[in-house]
N, C-alpha and C positions, 0 to 999 in steps of 0.2 A: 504494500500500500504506500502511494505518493504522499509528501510532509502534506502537500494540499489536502488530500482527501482524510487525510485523519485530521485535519485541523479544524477541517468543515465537521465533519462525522462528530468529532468530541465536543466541538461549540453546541451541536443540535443533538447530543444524547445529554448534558450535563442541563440545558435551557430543559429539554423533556421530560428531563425526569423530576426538575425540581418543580416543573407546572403540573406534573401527574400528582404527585405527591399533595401539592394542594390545595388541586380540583377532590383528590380522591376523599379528602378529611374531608371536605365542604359538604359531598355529597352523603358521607359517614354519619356528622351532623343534622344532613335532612332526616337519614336513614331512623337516628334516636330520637327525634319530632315525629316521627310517624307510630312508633313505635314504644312512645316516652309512656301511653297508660300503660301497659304491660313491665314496665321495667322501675318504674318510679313508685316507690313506698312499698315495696312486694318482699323483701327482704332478703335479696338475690346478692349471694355474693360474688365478689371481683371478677373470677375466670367461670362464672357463669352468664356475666354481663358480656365478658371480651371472646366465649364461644360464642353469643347470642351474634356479637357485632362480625364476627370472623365467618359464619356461614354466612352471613347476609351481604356482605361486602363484596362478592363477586358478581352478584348480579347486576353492581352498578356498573364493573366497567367496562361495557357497552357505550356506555353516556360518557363517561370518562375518556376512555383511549383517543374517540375520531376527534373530542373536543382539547385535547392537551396535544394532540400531533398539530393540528390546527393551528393550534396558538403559541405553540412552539416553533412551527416551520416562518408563522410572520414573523415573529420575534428575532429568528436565528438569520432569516436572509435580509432583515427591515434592519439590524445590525451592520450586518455586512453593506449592507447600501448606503447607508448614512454615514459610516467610516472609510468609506470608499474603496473599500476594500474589493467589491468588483468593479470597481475602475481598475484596481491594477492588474485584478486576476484578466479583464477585455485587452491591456495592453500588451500581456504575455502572451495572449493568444488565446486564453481560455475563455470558455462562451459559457455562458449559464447552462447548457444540459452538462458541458463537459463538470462544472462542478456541483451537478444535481448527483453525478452520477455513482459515487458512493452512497447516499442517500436514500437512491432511490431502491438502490440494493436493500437497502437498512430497512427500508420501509417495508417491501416486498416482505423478507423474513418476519418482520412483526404481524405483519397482516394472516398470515401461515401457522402463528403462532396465537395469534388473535381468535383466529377458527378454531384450534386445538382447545382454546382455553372454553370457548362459547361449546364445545362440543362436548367436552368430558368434563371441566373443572366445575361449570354454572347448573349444569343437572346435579350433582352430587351434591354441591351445595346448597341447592335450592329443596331437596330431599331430609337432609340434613336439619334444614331452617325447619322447615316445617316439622318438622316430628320433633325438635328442641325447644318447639312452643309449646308443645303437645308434653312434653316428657317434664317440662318445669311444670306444668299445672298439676301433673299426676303425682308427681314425688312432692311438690311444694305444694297442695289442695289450698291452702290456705293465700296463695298468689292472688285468684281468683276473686277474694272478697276482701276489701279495703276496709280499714275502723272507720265507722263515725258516717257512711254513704252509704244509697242504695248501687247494689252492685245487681246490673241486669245479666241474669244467664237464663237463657234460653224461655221460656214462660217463666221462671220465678223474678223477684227482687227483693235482693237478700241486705241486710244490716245487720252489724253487731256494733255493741259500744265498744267490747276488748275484743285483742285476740293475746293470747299466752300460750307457751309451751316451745318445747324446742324449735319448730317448724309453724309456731302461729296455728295449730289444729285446736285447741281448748277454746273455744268460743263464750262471749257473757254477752246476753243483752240480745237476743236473735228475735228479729223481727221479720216476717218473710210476707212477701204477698204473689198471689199466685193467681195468674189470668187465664183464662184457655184465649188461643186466637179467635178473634171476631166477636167473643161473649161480652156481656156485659158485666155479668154477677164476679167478683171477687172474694178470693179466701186469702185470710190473715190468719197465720199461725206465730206464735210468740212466745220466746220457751227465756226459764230462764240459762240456763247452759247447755251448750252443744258441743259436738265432738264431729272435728270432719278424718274422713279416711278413704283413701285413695288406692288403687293397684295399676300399677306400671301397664302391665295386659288386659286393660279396660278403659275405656272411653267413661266411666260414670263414677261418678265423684259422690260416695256415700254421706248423708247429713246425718247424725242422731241429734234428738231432740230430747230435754229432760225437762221433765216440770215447766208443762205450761201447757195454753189453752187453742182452740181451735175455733175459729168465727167463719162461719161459711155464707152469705148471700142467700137467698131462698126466692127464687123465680115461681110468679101464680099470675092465674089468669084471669083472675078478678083484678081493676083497677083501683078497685075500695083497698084491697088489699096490696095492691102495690106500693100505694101511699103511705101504710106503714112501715115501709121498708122492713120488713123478718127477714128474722134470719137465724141460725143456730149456731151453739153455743157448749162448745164439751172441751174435757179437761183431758191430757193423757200425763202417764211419767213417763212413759217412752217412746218414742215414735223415730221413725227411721226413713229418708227420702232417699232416693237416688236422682241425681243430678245430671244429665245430659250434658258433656264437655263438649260436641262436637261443634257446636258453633263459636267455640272459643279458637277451633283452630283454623276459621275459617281465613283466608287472606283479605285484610282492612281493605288495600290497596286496591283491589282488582274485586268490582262489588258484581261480576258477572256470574250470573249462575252456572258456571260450566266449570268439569273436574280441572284442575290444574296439574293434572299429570302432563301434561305437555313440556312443562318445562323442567323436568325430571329423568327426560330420554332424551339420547343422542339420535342421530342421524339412521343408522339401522334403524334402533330402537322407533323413532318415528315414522320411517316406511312402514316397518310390517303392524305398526298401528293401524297406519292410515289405510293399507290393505283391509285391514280388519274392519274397521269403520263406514267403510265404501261399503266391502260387501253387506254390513249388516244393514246398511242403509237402503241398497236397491233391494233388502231378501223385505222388510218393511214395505216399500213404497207400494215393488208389488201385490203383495196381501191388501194392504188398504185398497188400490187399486180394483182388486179380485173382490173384494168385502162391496164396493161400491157397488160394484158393477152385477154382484150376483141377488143384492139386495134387496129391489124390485121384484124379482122374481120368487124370491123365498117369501112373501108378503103377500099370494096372492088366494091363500086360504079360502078367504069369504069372499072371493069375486067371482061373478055368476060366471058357468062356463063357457059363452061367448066369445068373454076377456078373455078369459085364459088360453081358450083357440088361437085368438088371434099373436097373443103373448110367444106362445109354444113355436108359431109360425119367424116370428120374429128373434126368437132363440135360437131356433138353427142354427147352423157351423155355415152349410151353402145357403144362401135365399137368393131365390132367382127372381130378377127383376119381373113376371110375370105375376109371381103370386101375392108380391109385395104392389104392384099397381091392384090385383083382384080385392083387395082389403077394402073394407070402406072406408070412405073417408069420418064419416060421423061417429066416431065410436060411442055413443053413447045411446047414438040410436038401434045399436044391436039390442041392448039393455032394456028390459019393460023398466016400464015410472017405477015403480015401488022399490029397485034395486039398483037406481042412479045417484040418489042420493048415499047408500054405501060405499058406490063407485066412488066417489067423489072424496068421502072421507077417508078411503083407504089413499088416495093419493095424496091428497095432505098427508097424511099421516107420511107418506114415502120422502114425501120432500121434506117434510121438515126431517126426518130423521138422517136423510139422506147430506141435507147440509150440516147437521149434527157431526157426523161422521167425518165429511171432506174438514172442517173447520178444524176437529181436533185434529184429524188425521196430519193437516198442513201443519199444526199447532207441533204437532210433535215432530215430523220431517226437520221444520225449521230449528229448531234446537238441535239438531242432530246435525247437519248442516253445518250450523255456528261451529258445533265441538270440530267437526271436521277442518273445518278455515282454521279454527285455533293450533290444530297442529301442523296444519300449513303453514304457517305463520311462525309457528315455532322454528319449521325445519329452514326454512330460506335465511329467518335471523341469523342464524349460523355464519350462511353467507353473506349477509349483509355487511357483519360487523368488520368480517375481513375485505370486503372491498370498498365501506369506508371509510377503514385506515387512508386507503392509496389514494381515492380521493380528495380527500383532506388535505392530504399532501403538495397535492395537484392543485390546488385551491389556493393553499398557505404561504408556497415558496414563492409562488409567481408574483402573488399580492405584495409580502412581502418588499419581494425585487421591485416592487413598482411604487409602492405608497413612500418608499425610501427610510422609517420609522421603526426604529426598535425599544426596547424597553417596556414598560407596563401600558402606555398611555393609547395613542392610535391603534396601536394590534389587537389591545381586550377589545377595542370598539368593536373594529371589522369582525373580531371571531366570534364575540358572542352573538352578534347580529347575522351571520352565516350560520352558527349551531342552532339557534333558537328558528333558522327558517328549516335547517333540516332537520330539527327534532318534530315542530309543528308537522312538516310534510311526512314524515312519517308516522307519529300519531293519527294522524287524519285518515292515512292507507290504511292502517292495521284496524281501527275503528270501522270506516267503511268494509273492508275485504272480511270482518267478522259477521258483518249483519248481512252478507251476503251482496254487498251493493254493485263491487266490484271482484276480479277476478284475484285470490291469495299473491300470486305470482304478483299483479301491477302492484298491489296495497302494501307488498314489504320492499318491495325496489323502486316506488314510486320518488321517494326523496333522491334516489341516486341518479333516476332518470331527469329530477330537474337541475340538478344541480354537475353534472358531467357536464352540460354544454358551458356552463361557467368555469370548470375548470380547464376546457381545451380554449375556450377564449384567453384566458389569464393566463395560460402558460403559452400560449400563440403573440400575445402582446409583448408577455417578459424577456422571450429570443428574439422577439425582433427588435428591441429596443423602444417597444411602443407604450404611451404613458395608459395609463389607467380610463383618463378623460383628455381629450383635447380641448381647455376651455377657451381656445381662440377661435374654436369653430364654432362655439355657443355665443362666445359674446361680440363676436364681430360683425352679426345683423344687427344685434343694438348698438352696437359703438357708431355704424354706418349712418342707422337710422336718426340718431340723435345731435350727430354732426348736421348730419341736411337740417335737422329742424330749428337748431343753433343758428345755423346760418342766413335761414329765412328768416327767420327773426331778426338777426343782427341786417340784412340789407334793408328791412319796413322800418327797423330805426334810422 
């Protein structure tokens, strides 16, 4: 390797790594704001805090890598510009690709390395996270409910005044209230000390209840009696509830209702999903299809047997255009009076049930659907993330070379207003390409698609020696325009 090319290479590994580093905290930080109910006041100690943080951390960098190569490649060549340091490298003879060209090696491997990391390092850890949310609630039960608040899990809401005991499990002061979905009626149970208890191989978080009473709502159909509001009213010493955790491990972040195994499996692992998914999807469509279709005819019981002739005719596998014109037109006029009006209700009856059918039918396709785009979207990320390295690059050095600016000031501009258009444009594809709007493939390459043409611009400009803007071509119709009017003026004087 040339003194030039390591001297470039060590400028923009030494700028990269100290803007990865922190971008990565920044993002770490959001990470603990998202995350701060679960971690804050739970009684979680140190290297159970800094496992929580260390599975979670890979998933950011994604968001990190294309946005630190970015802002490092302005920084690293917006340097060199400004110190004139490719001045001297043009008057040796050296062109801007010739000193991209370690660089772009550099970047290549990362991006290669970038995929490797999105493919095996961020499933595991994403596997990891999740079951480490799961595994503190189970061994820490007491995580779960905070002193002095109503803590919501699942249909209850739970308070206690203390918590005591090695692990916060010895409960004082339990106040629960307990809703079914949709109802109205509420039960308050209220003890005075409880005991919680957990197993590692179970999603349910056992409550015991000692000494205290139980107040239940009492729904009646009389409005006289509504207005008294009853209700009952019984005491126990023991009582024992099971608690539901699984909404405790749900992901905050992501309020879609579809499994998030997707980001859990690599690249294999997401083929022979998506095989799977597909086929279970078209072995569905056609059954509801088959259901729709055979529907009408399994219905036709109580229709006189006119209908039903003609139905049978119309079931056939062959119907020859002859005996489908000998049909009549009127079918009701096959029917005597007295047995048109059953005609009539048995067809209601098909359609509505028949749109019954299709509605849920699509209702459920489309969720199935979604899951499918979701792990399309998974699998192409992969690719994304490594050929947004190269891009960024392509983006960063030429700007860079062009805006002439190094240090903090003009390069945060430009990067974070280029990462923030192609975080947006991404967002937007994966959002569309989930609800089906667009095709998975445009919805996760959509950001790279608009932003390529900006980078073969900007690095087409920076070997040619061409500026960013020419502002003598913009202001020379007004400089033109305002002399002539100068001037008319000064001869009416």
């Amino acid at each position: 390797m040339k003194i030039l090319d390591r001297y470039i290479l060590t400028s923009f590994i030494q700028t990269f790594a100290s803007v990865f580093i922190i971008l990565f905290f920044i993002f770490i930080l959001q990470g603990i704001w998202l995350f701060i109910a679960e971690l804050a006041g739970k009684d979680l100690d140190a290297w159970l805090v800094l496992k929580f943080l260390l599975f979670y951390s890979p998933k950011i960098v994604p968001l990190v890598l294309p946005l630190s190569i970015l802002l490092a490649s302005i920084m690293t060549f917006g340097n060199f510009a400004e110190n004139y340091e490719f001045a001297a490298m043009k008057s040796s003879g050296i062109s801007l690709n010739r000193a991209m060209r370690s660089l772009i090696i550099f970047i290549f491997g990362l991006s290669i390395v970038a995929y490797f990391f999105a493919n095996n390092v961020i499933p595991k850890a994403e596997y990891k996270f999740l079951n480490l949310r799961k595994n503190i609630i189970q061994r820490k039960p007491a995580m779960a409910i905070v002193e002095g608040q109503f803590n919501s899990i699942g249909t209850f809401n739970i308070k206690v005044d203390k918590k005591s005991g090695e692990n916060g499990e010895k409960l004082t002061g339990v106040t629960i209230h307990k809703r079914k979905p949709g109802a109205v009626d509420v039960t308050i149970i209220r003890s005075k000390t409880g005991l919680l208890k957990s197993s590692e191989k179970s999603n349910l978080l056992q409550l015991e209840l000692f000494d205290g009473y139980y107040y239940e709502d009492i729904s009646s159909n009389n409005p006289a009696e509504r207005q008294k509001q009853p209700f009952a009213k019984s005491s126990f010493t023991k009582q024992v509830m099971n608690i539901d955790l699984t909404m405790l491990n749900s992901n905050d972040e992501d309020e879609e209702q579809i499994a998030h195994t997707n980001n859990m499996l690599n690249v294999t692992e997401l083929n022979y999903t998506l095989d799977s998914l597909q086929s279970t999807y078209n072995k569905e469509a056609k059954t509801i299809a088959d259901n729709i279709v055979q529907r009408p005819y399994n219905t036709l019981a109580p229709i006189p047997k006119p209908i039903r002739a003609i139905t049978d005719t119309l079931k056939a596998k062959e119907v020859k255009k002859a005996a489908i014109d000998s049909l009549p037109k009127d079918l009701l006029g096959v029917v005597q009076k007295v047995d048109r009006v059953r005609v009539l209700e048995v067809a209601n009856n098909n359609v509505v049930s028949t749109d019954y059918v299709v509605s849920s039918g699509e209702k459920d396709l489309f969720e199935k659907v979604k899951n499918i785009n979701s792990h399309w979207l998974a699998l192409y990320e992969k690719f994304v993330i490594a050929f947004a390295c190269i891009l960024m690059f392509f983006i960063g050095a030429p700007l860079g070379a062009i805006i002439r600016k190094g240090g903090l000031g003009l390069p945060i501009v430009f990067a974070v207003l280029i990462f923030i258009i192609f975080h947006f444009i991404n967002t937007f594809g994966r959002k569309l390409a989930q609800e089906n709007g667009i095709p998975p493939f445009l919805g996760s390459w959509m950001s790279t698609f608009v932003l390529s043409p900006l980078a073969i611009l900007l690095t087409y400009r920076a070997t040619n020696d061409i500026g960013l803007i020419n502002m003598d071509n913009i202001l020379m119709p007004f400089q033109k325009a305002f002399n002539k009017l100068f001037k008319s003026k000064t001869k009416e004087a």
